[in-house]
Backbone as JSON, one array per atom type, in Angstrom:
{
  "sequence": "XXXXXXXXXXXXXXXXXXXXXXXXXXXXXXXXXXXXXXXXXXXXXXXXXXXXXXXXXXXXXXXXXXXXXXXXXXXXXXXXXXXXXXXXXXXXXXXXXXXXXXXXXXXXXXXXXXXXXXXXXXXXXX",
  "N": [[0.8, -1.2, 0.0], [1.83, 1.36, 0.86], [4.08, 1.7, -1.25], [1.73, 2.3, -3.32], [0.69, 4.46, -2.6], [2.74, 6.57, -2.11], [3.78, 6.53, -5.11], [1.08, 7.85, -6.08], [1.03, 10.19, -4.73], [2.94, 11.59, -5.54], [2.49, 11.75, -8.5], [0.57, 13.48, -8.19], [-0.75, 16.78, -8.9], [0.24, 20.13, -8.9], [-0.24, 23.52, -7.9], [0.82, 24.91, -10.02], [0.36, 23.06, -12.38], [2.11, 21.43, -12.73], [3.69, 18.35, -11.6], [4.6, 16.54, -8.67], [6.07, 14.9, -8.72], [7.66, 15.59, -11.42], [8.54, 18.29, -10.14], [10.28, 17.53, -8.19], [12.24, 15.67, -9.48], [13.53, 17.72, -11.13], [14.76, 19.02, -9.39], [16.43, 16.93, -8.59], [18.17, 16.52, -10.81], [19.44, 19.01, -10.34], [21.37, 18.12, -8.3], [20.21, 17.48, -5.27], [19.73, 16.25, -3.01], [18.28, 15.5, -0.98], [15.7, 15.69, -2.63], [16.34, 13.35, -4.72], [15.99, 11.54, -2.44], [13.11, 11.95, -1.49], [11.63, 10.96, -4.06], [12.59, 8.32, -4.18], [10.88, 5.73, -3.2], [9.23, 3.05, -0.82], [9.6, -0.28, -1.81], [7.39, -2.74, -4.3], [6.09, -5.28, -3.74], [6.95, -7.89, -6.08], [4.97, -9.8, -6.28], [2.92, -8.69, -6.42], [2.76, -6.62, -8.38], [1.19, -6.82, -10.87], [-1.44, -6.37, -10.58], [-1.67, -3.77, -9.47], [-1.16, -2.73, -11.4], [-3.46, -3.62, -13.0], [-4.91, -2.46, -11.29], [-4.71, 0.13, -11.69], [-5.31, 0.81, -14.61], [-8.13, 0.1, -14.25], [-8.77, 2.59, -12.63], [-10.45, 5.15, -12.1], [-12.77, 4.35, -14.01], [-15.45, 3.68, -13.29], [-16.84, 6.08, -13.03], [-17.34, 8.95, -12.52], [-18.46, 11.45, -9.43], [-19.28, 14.09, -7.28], [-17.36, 14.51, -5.72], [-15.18, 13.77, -6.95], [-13.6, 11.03, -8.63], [-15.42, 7.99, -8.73], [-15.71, 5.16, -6.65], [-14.17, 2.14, -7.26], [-16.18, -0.67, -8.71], [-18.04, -3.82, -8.04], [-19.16, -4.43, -10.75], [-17.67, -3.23, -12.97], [-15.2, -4.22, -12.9], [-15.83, -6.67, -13.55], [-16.89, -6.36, -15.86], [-15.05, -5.39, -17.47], [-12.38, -7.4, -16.81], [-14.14, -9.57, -18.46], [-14.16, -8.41, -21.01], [-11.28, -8.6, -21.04], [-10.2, -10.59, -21.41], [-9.63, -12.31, -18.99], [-9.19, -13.88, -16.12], [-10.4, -13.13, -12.96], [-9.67, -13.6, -9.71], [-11.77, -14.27, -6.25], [-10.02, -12.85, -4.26], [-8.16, -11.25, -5.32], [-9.91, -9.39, -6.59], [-10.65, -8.24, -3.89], [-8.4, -6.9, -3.59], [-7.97, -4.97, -5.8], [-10.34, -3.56, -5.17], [-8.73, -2.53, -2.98], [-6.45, -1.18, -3.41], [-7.72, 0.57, -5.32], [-8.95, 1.93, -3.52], [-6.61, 3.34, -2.29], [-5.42, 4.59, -4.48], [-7.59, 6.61, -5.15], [-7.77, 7.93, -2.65], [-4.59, 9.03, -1.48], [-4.2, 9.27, 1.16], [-2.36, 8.22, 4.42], [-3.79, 8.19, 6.59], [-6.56, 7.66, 5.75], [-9.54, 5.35, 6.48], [-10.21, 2.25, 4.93], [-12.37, 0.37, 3.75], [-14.34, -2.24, 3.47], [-16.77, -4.36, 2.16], [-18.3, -7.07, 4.03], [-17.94, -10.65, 3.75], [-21.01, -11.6, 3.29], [-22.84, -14.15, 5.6], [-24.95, -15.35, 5.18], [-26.37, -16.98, 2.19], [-28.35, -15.79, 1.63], [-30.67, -13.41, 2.75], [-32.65, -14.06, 6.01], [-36.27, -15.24, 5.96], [-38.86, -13.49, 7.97]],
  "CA": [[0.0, 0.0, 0.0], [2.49, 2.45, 1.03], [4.37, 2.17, -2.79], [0.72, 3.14, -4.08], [0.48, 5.95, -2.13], [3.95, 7.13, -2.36], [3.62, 7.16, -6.46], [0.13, 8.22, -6.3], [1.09, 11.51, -4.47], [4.33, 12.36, -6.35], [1.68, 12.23, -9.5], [-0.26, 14.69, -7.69], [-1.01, 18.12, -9.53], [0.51, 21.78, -7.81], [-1.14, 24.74, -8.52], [1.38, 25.6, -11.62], [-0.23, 21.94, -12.93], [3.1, 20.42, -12.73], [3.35, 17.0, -10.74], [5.16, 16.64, -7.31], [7.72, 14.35, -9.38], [8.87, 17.1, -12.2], [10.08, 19.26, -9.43], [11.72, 16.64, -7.6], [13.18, 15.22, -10.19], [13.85, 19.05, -11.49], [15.52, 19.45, -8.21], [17.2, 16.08, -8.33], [18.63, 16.71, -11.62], [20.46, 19.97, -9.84], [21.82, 17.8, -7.65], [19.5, 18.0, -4.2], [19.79, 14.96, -2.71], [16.47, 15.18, -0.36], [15.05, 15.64, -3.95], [16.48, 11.98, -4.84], [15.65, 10.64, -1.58], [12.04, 11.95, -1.9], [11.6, 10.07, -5.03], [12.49, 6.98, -3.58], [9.51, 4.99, -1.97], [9.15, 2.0, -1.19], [9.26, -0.99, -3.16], [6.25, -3.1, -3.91], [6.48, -7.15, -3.77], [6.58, -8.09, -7.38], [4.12, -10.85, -6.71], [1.53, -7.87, -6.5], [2.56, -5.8, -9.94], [0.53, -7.09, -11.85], [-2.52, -6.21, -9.75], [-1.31, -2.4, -9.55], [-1.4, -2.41, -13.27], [-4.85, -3.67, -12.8], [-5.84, -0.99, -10.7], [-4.41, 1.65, -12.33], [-6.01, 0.6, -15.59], [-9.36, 0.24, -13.87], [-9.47, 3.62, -11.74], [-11.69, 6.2, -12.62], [-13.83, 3.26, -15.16], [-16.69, 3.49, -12.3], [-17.61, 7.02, -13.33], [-16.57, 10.34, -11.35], [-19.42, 11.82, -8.71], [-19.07, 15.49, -7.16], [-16.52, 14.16, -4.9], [-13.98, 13.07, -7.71], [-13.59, 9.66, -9.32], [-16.82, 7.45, -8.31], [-15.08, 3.85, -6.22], [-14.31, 0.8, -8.34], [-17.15, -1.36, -8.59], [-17.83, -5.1, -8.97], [-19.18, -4.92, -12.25], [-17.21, -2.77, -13.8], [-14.23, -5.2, -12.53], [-16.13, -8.18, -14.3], [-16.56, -6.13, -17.25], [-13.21, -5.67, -17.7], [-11.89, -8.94, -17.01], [-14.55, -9.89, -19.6], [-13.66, -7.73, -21.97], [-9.74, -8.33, -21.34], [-10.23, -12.22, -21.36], [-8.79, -12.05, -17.98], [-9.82, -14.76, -15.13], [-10.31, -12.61, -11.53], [-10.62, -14.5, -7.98], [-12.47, -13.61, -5.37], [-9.1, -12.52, -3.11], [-7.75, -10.27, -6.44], [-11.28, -8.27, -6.52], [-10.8, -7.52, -3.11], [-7.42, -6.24, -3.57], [-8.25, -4.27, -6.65], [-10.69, -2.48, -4.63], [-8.12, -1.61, -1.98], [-5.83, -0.27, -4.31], [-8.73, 1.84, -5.79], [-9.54, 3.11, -2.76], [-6.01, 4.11, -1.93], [-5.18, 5.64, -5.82], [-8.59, 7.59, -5.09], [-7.36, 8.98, -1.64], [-3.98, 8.31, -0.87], [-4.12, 9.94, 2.87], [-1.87, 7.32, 5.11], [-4.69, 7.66, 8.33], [-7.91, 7.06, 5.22], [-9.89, 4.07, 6.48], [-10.57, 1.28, 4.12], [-14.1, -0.36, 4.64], [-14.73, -3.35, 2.29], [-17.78, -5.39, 2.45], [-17.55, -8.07, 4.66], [-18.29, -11.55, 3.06], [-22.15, -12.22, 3.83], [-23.14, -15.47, 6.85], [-25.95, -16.26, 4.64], [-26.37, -16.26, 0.47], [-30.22, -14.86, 1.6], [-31.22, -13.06, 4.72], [-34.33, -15.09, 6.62], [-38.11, -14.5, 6.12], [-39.83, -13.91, 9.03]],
  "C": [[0.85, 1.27, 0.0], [3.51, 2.68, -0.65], [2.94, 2.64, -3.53], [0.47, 4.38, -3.53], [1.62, 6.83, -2.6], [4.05, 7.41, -4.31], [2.47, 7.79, -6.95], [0.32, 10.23, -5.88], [2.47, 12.54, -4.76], [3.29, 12.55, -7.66], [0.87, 13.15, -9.82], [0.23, 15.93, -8.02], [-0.69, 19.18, -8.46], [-0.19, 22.79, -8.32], [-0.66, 25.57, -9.77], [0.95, 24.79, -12.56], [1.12, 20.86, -13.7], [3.03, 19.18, -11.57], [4.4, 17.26, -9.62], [6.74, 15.91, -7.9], [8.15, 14.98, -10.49], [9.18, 17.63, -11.15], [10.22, 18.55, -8.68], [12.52, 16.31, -8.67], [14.09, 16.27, -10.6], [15.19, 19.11, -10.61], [16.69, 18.55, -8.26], [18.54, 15.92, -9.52], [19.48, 18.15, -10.98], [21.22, 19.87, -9.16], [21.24, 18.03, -5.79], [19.33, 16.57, -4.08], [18.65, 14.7, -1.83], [15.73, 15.17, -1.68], [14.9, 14.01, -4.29], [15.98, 11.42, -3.72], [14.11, 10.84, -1.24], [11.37, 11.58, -3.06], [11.68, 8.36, -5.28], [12.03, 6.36, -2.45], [10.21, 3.95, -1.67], [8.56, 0.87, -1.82], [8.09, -1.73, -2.73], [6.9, -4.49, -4.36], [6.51, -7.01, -5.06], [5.25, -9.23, -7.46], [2.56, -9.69, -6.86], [1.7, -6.69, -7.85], [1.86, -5.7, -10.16], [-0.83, -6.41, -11.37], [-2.55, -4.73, -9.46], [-1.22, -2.45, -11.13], [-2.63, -2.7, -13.24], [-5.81, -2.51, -12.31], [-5.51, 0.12, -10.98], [-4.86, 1.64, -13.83], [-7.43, 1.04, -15.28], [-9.75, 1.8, -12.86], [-9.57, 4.57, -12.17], [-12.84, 4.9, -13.5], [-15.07, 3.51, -14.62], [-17.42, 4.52, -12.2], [-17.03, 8.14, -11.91], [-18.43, 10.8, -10.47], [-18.66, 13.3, -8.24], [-17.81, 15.23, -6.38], [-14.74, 13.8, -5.63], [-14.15, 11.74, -8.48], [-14.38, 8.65, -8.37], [-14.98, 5.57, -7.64], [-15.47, 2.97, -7.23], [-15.45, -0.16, -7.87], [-16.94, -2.64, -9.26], [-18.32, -5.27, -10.47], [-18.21, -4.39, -13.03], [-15.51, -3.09, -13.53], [-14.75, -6.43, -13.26], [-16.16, -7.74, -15.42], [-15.46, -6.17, -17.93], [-12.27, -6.78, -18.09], [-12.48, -9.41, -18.43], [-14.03, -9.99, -20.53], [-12.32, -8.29, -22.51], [-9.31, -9.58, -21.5], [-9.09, -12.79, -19.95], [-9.73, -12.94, -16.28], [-9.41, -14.02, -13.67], [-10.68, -13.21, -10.3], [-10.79, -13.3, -7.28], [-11.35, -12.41, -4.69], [-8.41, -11.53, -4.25], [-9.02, -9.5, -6.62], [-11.02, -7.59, -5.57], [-9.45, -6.98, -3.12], [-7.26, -4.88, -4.19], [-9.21, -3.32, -5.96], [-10.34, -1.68, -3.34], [-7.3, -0.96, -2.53], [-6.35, 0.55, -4.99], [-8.71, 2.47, -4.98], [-8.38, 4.28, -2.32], [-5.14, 5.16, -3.14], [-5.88, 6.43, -5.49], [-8.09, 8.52, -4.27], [-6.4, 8.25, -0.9], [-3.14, 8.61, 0.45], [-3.25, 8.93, 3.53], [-3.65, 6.98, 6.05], [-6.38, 7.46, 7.02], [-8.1, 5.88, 5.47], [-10.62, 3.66, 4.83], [-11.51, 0.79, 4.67], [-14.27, -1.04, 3.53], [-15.93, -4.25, 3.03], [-17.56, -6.27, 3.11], [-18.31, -9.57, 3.59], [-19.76, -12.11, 4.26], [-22.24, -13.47, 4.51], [-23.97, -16.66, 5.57], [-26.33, -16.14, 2.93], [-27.95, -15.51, 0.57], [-30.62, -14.4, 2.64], [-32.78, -13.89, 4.37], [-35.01, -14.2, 6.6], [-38.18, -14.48, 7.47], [-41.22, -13.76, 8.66]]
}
């Protein structure tokens, strides 16, 4: 999580509508070595790449609301796959929509709240 945040908020727009990584890099290229060492996050497992290419493909897809870019949704995660001839488990959905949530807002202290997996496939009549 913390490499999606960390490249999510160097991508992040300043008010000249340059990114947080042109002027580091700017800087780092002048030789400013907090420059370079603010540029370097940390790394992400490789067994999870692939799955950050996933979710950075898929975020925004779910439609924007007044708030910004609308949260990834399960269909428009099955569409996809569909589409991309691309087989998704259960435990890669729910990843994909934690990495949405933290591309969307990548605050450190933002809670994550994911559905929990339903008791029953039908709530009881009474």
């Amino acid at each position: 999580m913390e490499h999606v945040r960390h490249e999510v908020n160097l991508d992040r727009k300043g008010e000249d509508g340059a990114t947080r990584r042109a002027h580091l890099e700017a800087a780092a290229r002048r030789g400013s070595q907090t420059a370079v060492n603010a540029l370097e996050g940390p790394d992400a497992p490789d067994s999870v790449l692939y799955l950050m290419e996933w979710a950075y493909a898929l975020c925004g897809r779910s439609g924007a609301t007044m708030g910004g870019m609308a949260p990834l949704g399960f269909t428009t995660i099955r569409d996809w796959a569909m589409l991309m001839d691309i087989h998704v488990s259960p435990l890669e959905v729910q990843a994909l929509l934690v990495l949405d949530a933290v591309i969307r807002n990548p605050e450190p202290d933002t809670e994550i709240v994911l559905a929990e997996k339903p008791t029953h496939a039908w709530p009881e009549r009474k």
